[in-house]
PQR file of N, CA, C, O and H, with PARSE charges and radii, in Angstrom:
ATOM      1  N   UNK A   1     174.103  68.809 142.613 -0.4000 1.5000
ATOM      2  CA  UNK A   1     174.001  68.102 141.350 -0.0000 2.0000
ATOM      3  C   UNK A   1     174.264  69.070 140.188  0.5500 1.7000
ATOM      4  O   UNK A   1     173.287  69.591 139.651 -0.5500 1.4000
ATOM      5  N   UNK A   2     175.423  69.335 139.782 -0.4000 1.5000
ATOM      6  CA  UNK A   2     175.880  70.324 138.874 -0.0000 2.0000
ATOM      7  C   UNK A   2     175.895  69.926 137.589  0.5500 1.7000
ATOM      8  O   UNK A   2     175.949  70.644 136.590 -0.5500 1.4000
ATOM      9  H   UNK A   2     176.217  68.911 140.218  0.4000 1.0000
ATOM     10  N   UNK A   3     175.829  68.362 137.673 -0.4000 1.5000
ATOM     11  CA  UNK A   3     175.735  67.802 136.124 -0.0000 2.0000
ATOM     12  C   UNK A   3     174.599  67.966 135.558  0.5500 1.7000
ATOM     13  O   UNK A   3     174.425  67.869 134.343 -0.5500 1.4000
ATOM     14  H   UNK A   3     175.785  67.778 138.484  0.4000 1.0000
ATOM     15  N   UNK A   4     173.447  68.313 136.655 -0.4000 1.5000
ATOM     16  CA  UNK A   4     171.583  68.135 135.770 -0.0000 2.0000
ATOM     17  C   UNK A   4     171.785  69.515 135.625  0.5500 1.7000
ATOM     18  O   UNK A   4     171.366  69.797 134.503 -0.5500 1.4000
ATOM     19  H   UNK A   4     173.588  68.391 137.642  0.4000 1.0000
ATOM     20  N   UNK A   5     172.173  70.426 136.131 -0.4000 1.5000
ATOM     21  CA  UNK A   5     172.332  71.733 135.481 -0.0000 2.0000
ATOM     22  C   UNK A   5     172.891  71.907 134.425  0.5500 1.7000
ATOM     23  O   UNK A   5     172.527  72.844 133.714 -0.5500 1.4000
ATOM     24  H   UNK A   5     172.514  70.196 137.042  0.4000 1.0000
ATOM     25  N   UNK A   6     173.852  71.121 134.056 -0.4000 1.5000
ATOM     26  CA  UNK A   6     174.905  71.306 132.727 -0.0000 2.0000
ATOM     27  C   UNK A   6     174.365  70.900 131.557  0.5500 1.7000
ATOM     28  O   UNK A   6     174.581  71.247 130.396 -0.5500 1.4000
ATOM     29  H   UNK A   6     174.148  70.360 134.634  0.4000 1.0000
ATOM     30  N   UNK A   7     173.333  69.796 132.230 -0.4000 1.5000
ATOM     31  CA  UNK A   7     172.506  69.057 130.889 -0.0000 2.0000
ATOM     32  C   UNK A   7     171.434  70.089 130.255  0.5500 1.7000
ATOM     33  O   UNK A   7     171.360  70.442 129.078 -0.5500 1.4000
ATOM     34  H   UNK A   7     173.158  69.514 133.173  0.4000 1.0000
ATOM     35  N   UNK A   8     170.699  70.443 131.240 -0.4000 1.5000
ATOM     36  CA  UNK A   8     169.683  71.220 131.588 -0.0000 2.0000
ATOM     37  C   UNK A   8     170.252  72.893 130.423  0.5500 1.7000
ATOM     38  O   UNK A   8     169.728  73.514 129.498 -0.5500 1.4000
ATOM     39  H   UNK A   8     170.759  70.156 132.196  0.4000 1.0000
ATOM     40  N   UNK A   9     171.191  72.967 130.986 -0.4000 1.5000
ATOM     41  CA  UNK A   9     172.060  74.065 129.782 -0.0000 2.0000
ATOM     42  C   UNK A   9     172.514  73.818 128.235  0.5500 1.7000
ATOM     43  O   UNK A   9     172.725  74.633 127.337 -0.5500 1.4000
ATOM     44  H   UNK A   9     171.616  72.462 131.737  0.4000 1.0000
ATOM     45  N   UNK A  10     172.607  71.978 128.259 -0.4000 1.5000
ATOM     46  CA  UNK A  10     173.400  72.418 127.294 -0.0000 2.0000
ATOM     47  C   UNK A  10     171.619  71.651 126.046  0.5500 1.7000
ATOM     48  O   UNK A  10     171.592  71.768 124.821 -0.5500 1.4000
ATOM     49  H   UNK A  10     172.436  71.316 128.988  0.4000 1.0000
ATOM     50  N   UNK A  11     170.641  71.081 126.765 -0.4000 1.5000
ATOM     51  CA  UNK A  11     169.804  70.691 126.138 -0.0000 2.0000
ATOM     52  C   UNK A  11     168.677  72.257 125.710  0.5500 1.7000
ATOM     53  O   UNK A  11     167.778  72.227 124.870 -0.5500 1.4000
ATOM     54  H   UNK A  11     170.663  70.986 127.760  0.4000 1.0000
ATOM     55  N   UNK A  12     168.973  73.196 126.350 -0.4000 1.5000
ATOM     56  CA  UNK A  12     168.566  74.626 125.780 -0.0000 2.0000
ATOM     57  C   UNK A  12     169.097  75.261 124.760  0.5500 1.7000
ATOM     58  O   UNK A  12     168.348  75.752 123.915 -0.5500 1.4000
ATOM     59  H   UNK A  12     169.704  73.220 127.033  0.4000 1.0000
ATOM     60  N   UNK A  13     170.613  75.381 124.637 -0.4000 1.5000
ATOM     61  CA  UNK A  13     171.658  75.976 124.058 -0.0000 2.0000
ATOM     62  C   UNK A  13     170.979  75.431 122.465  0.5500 1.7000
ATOM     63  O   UNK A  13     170.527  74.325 122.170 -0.5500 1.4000
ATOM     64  H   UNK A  13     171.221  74.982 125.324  0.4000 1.0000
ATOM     65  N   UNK A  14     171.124  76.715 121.598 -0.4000 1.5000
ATOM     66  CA  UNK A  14     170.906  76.776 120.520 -0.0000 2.0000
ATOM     67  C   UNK A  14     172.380  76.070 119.751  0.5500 1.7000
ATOM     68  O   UNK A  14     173.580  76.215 119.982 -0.5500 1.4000
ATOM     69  H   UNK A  14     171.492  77.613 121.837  0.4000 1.0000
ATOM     70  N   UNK A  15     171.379  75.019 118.450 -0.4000 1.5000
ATOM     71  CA  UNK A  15     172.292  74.556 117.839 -0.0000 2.0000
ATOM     72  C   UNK A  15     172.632  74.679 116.461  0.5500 1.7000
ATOM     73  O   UNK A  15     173.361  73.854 115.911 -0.5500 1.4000
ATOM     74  H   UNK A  15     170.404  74.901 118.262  0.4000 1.0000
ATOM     75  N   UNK A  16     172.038  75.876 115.744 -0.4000 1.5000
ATOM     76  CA  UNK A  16     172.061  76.396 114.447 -0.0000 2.0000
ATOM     77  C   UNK A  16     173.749  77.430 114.441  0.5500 1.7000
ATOM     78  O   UNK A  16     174.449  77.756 115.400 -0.5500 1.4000
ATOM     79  H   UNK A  16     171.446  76.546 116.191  0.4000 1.0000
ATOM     80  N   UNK A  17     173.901  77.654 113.210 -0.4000 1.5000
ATOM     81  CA  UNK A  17     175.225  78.261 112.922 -0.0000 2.0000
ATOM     82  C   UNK A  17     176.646  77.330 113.432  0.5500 1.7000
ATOM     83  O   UNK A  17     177.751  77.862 113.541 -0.5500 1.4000
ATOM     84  H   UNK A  17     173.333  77.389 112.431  0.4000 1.0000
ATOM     85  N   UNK A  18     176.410  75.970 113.695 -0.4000 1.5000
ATOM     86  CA  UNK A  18     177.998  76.192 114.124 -0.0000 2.0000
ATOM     87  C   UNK A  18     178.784  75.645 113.488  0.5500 1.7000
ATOM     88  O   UNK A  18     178.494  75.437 112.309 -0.5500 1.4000
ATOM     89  H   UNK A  18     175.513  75.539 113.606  0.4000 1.0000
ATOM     90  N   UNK A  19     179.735  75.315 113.864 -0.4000 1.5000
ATOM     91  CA  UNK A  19     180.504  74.919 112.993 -0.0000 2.0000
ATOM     92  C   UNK A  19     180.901  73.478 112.533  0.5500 1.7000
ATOM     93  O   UNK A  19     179.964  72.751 112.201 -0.5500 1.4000
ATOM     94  H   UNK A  19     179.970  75.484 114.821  0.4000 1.0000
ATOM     95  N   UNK A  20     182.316  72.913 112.463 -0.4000 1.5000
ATOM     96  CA  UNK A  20     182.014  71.484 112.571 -0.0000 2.0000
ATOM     97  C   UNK A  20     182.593  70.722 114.136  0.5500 1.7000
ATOM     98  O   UNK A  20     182.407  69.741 114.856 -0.5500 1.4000
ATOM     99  H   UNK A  20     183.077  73.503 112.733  0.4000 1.0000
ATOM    100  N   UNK A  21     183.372  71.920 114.025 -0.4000 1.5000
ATOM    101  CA  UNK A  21     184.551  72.044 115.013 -0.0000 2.0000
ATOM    102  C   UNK A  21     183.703  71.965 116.326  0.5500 1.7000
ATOM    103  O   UNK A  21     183.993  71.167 117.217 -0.5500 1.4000
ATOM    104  H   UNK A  21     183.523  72.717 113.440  0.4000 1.0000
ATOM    105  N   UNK A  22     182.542  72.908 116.416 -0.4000 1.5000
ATOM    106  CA  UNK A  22     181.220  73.182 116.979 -0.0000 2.0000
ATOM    107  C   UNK A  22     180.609  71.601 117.635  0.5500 1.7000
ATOM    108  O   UNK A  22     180.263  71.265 118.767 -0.5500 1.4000
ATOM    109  H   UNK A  22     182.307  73.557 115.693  0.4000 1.0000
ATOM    110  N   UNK A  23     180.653  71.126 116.778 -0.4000 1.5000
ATOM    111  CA  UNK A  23     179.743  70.090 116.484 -0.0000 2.0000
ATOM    112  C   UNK A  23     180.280  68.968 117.424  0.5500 1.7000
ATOM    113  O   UNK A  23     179.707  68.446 118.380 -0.5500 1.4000
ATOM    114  H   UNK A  23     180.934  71.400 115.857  0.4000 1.0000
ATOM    115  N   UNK A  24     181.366  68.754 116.980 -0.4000 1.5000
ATOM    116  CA  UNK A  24     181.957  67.742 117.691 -0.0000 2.0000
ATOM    117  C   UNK A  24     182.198  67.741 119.096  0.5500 1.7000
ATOM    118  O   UNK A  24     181.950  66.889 119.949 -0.5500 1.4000
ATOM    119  H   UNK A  24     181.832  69.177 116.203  0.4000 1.0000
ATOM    120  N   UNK A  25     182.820  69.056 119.180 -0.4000 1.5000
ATOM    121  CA  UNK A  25     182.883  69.594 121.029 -0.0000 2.0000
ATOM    122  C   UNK A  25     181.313  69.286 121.201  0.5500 1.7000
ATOM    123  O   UNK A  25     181.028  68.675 122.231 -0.5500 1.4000
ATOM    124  H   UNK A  25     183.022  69.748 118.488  0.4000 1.0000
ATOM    125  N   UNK A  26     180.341  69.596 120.408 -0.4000 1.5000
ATOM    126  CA  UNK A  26     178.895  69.099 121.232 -0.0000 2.0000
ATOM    127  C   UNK A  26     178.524  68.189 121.545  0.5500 1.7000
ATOM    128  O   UNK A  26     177.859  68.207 122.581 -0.5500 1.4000
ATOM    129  H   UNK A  26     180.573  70.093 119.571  0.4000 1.0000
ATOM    130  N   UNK A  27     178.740  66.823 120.812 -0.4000 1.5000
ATOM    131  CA  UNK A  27     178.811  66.038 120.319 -0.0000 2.0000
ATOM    132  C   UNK A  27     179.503  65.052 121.830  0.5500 1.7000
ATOM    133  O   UNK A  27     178.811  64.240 122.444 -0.5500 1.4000
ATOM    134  H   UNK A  27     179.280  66.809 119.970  0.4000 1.0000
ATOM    135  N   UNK A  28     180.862  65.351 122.154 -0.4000 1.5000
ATOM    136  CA  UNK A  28     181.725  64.964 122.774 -0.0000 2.0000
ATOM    137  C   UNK A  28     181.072  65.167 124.593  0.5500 1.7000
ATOM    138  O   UNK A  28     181.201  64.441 125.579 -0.5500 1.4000
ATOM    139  H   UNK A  28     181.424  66.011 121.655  0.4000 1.0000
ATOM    140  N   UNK A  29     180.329  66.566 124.373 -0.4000 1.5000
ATOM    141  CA  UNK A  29     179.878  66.545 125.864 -0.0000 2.0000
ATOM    142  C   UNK A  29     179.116  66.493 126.108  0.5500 1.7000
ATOM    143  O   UNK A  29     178.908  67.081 127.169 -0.5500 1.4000
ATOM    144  H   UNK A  29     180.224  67.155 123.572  0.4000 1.0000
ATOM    145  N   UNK A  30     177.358  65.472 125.187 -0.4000 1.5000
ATOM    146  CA  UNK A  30     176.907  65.071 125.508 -0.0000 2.0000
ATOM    147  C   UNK A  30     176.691  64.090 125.921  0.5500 1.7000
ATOM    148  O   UNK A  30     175.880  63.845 126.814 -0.5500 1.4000
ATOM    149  H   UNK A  30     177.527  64.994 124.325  0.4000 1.0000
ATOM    150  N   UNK A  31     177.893  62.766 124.918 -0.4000 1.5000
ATOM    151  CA  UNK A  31     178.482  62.335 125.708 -0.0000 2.0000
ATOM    152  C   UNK A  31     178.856  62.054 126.992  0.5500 1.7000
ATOM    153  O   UNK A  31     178.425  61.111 127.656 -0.5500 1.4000
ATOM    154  H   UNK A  31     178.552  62.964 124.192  0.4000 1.0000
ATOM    155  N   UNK A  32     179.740  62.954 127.383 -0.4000 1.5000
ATOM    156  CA  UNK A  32     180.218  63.168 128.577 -0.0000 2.0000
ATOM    157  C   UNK A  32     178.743  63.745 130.033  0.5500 1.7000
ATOM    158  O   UNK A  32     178.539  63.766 131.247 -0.5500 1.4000
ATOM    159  H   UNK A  32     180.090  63.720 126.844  0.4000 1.0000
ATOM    160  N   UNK A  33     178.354  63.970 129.192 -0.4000 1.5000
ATOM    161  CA  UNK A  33     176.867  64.449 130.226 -0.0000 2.0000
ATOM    162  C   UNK A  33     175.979  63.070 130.411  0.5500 1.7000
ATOM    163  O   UNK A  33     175.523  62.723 131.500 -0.5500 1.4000
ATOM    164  H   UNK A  33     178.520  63.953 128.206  0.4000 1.0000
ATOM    165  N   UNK A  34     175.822  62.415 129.308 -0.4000 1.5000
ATOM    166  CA  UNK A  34     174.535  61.016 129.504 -0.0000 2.0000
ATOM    167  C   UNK A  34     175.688  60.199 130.075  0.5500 1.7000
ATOM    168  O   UNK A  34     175.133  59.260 130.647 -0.5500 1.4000
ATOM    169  H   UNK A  34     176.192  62.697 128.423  0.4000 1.0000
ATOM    170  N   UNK A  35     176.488  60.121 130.161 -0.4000 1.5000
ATOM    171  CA  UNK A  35     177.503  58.805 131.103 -0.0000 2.0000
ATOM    172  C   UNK A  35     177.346  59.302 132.757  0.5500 1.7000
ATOM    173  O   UNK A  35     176.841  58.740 133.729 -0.5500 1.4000
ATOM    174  H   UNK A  35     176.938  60.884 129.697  0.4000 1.0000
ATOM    175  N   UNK A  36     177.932  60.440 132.608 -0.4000 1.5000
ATOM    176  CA  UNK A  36     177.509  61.073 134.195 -0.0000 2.0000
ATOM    177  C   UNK A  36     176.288  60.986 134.651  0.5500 1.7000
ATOM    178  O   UNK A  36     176.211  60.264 135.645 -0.5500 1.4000
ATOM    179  H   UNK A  36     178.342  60.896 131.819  0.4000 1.0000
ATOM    180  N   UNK A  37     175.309  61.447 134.303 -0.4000 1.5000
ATOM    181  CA  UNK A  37     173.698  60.953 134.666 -0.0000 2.0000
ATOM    182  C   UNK A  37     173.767  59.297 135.079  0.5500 1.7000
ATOM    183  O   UNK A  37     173.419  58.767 136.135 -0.5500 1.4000
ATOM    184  H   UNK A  37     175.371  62.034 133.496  0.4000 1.0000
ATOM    185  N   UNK A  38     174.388  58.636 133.761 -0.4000 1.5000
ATOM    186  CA  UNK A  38     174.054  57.228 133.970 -0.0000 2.0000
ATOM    187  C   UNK A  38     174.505  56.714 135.108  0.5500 1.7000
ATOM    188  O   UNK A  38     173.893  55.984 135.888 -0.5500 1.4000
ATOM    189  H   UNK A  38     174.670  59.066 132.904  0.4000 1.0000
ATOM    190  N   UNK A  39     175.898  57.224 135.203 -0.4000 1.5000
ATOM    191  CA  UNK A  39     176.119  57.023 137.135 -0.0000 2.0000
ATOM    192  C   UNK A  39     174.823  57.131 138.200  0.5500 1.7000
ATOM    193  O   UNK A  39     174.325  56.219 138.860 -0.5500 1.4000
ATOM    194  H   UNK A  39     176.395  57.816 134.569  0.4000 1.0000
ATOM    195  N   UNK A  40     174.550  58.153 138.161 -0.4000 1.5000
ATOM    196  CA  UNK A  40     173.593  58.887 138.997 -0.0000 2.0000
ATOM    197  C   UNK A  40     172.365  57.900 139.026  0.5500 1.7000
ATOM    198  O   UNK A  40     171.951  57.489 140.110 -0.5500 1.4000
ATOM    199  H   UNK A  40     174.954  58.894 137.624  0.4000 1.0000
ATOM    200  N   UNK A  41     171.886  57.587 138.052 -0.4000 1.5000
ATOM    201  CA  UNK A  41     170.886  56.940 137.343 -0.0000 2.0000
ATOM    202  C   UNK A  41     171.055  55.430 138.098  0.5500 1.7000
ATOM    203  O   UNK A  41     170.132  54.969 138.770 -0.5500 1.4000
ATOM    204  H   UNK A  41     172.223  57.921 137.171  0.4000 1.0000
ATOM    205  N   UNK A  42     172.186  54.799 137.933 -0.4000 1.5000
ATOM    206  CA  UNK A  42     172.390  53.435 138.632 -0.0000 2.0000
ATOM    207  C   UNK A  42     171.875  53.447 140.277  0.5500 1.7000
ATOM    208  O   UNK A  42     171.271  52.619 140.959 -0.5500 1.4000
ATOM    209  H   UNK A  42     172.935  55.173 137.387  0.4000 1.0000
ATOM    210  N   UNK A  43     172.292  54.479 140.489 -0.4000 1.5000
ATOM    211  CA  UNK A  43     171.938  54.517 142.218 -0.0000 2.0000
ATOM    212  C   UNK A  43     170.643  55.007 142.673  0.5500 1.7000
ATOM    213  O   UNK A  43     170.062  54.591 143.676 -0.5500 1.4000
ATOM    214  H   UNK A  43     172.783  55.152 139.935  0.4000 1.0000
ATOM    215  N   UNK A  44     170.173  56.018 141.788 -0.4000 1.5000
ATOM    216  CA  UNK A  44     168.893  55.973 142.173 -0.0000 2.0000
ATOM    217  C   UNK A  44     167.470  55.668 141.732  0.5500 1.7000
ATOM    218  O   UNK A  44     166.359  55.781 142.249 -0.5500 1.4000
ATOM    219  H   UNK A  44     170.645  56.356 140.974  0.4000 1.0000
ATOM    220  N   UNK A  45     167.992  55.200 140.469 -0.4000 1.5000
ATOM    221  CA  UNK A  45     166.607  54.541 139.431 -0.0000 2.0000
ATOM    222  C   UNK A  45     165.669  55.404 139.613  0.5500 1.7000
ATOM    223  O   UNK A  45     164.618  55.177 140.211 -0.5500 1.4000
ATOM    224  H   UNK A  45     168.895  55.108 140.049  0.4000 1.0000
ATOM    225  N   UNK A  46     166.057  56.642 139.013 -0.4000 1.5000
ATOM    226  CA  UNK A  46     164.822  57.659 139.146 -0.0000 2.0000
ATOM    227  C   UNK A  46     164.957  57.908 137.452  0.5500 1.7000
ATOM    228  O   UNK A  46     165.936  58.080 136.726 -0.5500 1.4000
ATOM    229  H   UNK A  46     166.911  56.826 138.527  0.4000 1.0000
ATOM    230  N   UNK A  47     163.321  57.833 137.160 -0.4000 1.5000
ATOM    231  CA  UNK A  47     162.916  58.104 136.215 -0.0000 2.0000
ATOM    232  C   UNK A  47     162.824  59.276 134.887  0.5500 1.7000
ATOM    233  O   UNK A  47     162.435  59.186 133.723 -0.5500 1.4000
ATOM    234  H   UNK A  47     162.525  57.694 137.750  0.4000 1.0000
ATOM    235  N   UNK A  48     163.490  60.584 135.858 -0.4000 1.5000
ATOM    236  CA  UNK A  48     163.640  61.654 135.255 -0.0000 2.0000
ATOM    237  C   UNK A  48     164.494  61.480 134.686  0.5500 1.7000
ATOM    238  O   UNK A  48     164.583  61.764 133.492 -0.5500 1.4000
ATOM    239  H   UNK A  48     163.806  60.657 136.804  0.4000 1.0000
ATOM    240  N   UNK A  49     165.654  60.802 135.578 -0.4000 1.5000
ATOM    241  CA  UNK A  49     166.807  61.091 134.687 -0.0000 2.0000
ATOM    242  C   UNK A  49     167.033  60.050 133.483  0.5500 1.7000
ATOM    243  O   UNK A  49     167.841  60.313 132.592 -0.5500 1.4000
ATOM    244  H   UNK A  49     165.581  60.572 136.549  0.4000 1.0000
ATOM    245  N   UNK A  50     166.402  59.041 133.490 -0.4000 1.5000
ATOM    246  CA  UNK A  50     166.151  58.416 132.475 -0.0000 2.0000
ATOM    247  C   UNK A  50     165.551  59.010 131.098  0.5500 1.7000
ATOM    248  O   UNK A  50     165.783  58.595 129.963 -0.5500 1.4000
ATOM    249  H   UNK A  50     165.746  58.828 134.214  0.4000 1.0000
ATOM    250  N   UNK A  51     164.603  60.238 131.537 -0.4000 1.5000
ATOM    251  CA  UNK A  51     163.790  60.625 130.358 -0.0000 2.0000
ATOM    252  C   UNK A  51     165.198  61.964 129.654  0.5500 1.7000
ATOM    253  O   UNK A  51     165.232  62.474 128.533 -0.5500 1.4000
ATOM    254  H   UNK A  51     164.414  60.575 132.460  0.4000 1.0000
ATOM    255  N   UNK A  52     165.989  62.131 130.610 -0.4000 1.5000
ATOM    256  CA  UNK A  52     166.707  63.318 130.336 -0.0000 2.0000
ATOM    257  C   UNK A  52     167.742  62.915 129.433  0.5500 1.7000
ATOM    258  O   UNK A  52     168.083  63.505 128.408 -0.5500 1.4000
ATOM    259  H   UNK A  52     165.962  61.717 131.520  0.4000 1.0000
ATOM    260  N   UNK A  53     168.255  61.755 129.951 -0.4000 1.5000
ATOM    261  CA  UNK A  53     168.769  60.912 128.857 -0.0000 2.0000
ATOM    262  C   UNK A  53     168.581  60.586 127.662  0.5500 1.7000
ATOM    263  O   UNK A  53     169.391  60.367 126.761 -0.5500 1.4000
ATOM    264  H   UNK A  53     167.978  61.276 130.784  0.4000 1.0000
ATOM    265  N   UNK A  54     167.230  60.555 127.684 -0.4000 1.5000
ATOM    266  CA  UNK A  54     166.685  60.143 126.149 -0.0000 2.0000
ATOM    267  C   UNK A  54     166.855  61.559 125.292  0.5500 1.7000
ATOM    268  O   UNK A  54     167.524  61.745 124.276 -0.5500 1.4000
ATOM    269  H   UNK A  54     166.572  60.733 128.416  0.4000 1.0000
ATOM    270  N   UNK A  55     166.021  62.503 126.042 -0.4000 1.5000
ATOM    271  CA  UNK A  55     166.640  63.792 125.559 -0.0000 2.0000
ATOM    272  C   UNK A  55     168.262  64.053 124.714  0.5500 1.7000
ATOM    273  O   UNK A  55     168.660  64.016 123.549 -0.5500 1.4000
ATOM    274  H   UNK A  55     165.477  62.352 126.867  0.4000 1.0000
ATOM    275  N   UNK A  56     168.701  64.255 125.711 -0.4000 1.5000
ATOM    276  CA  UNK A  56     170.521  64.351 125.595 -0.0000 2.0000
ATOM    277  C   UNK A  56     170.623  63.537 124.331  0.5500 1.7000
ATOM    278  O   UNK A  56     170.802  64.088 123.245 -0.5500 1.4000
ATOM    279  H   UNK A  56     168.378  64.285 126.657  0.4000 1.0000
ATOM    280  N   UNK A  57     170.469  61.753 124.507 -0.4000 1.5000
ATOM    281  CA  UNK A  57     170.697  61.320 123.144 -0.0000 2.0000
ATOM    282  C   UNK A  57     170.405  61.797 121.729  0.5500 1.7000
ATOM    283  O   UNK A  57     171.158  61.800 120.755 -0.5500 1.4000
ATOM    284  H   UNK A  57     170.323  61.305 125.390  0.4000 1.0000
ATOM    285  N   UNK A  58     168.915  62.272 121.856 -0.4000 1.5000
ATOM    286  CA  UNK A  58     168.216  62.178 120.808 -0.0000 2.0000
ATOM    287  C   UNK A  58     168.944  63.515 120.101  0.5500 1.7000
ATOM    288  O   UNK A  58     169.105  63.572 118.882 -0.5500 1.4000
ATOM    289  H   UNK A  58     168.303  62.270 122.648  0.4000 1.0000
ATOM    290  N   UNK A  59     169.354  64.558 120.991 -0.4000 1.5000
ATOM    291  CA  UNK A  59     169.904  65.919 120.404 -0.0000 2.0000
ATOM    292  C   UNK A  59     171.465  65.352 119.859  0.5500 1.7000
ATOM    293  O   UNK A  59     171.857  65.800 118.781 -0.5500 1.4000
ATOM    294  H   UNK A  59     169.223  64.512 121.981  0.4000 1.0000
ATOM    295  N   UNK A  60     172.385  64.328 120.637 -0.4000 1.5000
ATOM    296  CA  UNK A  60     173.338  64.223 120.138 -0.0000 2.0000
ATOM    297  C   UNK A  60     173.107  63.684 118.828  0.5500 1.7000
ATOM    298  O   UNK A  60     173.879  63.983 117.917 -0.5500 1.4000
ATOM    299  H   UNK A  60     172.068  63.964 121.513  0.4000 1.0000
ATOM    300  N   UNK A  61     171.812  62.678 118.570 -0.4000 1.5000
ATOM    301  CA  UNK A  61     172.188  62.442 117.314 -0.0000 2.0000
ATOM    302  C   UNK A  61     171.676  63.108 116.028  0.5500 1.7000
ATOM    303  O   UNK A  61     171.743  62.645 114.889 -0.5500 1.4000
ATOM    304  H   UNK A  61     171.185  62.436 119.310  0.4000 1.0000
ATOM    305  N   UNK A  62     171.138  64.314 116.432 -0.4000 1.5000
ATOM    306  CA  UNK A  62     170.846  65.036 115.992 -0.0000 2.0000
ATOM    307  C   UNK A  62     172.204  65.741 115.456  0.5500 1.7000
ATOM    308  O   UNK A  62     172.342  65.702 114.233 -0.5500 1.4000
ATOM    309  H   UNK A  62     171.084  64.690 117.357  0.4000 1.0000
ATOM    310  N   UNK A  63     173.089  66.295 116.100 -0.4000 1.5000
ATOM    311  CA  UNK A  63     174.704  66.703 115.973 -0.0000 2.0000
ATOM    312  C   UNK A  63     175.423  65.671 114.648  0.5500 1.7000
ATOM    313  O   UNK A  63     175.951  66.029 113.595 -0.5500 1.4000
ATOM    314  H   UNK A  63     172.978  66.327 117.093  0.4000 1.0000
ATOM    315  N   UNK A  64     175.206  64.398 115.163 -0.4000 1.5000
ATOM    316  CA  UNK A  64     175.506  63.632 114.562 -0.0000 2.0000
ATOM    317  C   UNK A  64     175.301  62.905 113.339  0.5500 1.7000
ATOM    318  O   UNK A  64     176.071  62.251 112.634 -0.5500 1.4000
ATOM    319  H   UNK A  64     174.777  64.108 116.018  0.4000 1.0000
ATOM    320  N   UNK A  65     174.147  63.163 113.261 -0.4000 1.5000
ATOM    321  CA  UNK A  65     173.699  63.363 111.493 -0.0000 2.0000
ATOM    322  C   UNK A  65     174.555  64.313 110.748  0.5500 1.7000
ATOM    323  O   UNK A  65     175.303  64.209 109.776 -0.5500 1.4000
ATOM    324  H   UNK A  65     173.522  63.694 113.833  0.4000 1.0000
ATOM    325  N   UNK A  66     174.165  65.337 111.585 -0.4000 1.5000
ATOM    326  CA  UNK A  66     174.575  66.587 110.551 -0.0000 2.0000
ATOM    327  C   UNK A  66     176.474  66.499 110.461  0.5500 1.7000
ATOM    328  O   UNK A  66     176.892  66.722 109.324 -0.5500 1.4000
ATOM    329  H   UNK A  66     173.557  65.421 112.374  0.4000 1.0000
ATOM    330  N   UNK A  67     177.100  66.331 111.071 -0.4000 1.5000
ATOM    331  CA  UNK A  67     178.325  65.863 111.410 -0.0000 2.0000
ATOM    332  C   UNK A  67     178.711  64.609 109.895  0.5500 1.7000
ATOM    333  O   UNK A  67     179.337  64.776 108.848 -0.5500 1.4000
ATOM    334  H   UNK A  67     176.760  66.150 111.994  0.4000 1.0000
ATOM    335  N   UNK A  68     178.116  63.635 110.368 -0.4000 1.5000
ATOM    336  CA  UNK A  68     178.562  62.392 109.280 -0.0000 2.0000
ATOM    337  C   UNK A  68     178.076  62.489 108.153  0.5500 1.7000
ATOM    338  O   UNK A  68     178.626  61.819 107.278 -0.5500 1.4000
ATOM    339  H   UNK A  68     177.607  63.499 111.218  0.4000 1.0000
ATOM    340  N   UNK A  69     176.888  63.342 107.766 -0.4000 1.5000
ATOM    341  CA  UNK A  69     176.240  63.557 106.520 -0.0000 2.0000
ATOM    342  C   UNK A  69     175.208  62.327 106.594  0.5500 1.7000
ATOM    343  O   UNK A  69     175.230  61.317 107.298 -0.5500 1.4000
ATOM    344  H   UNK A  69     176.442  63.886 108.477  0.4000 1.0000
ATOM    345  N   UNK A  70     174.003  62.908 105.307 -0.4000 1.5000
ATOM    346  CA  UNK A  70     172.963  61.280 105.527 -0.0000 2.0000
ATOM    347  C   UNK A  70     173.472  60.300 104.030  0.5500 1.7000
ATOM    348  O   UNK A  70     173.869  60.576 102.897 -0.5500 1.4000
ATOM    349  H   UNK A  70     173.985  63.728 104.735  0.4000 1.0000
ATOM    350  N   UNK A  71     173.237  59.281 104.668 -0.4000 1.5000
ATOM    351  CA  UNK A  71     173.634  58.569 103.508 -0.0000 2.0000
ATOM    352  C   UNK A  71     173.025  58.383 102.661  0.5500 1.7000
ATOM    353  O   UNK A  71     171.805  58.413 102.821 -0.5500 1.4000
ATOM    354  H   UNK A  71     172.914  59.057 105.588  0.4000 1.0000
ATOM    355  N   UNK A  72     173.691  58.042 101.085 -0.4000 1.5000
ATOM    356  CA  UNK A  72     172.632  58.549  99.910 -0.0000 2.0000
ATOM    357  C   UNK A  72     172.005  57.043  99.587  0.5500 1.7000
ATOM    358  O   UNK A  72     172.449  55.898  99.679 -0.5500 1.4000
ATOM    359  H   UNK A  72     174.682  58.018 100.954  0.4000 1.0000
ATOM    360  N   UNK A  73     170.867  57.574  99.203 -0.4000 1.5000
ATOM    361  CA  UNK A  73     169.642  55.972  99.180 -0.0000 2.0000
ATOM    362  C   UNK A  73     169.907  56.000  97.637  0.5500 1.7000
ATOM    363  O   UNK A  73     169.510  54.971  97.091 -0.5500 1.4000
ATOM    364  H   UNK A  73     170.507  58.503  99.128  0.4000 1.0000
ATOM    365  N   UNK A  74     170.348  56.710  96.986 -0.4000 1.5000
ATOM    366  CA  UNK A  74     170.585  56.460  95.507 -0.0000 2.0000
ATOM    367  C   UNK A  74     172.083  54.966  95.675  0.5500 1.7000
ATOM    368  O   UNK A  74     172.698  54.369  96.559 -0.5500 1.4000
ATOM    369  H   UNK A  74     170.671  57.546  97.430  0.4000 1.0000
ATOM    370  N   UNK A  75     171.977  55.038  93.898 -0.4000 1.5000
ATOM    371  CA  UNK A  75     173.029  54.241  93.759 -0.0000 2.0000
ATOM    372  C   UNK A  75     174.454  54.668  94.159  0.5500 1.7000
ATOM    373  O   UNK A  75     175.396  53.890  94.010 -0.5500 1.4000
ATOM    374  H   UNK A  75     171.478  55.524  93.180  0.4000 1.0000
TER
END
């Protein structure tokens, strides 16, 4: 299972300094990491990987804020 390792890596990996360019490649393979789980996930309805998921998301949209900017509550 080389993908829970990859997650497992890339949900450690420091995400300060980068760039935007940065961002998006991060962005893109977490992505690519919570779809692969979700495979995994269909067949064995195990719960971890459900929570790992939530993980993964919650950091992508973390990327993803900072990426799109927040939107202004002013006029």
């Amino acid at each position: 299972m080389d993908i829970l390792k990859e997650a497992e890596e890339f949900e450690k990996a420091k995400m300060s300094n980068m760039t935007t360019s940065d961002r998006v490649t991060a962005s893109r393979e977490a992505k690519r990491l919570i779809l692969a789980i979700n495979e995994i996930y269909k067949e064995t309805k195990d719960t971890d990987l459900m929570d790992l998921m939530k993980r993964l998301t919650a950091k992508k949209k973390k990327i993803e804020v900072r990426l799109k900017g927040r939107p202004d509550s002013g006029i």
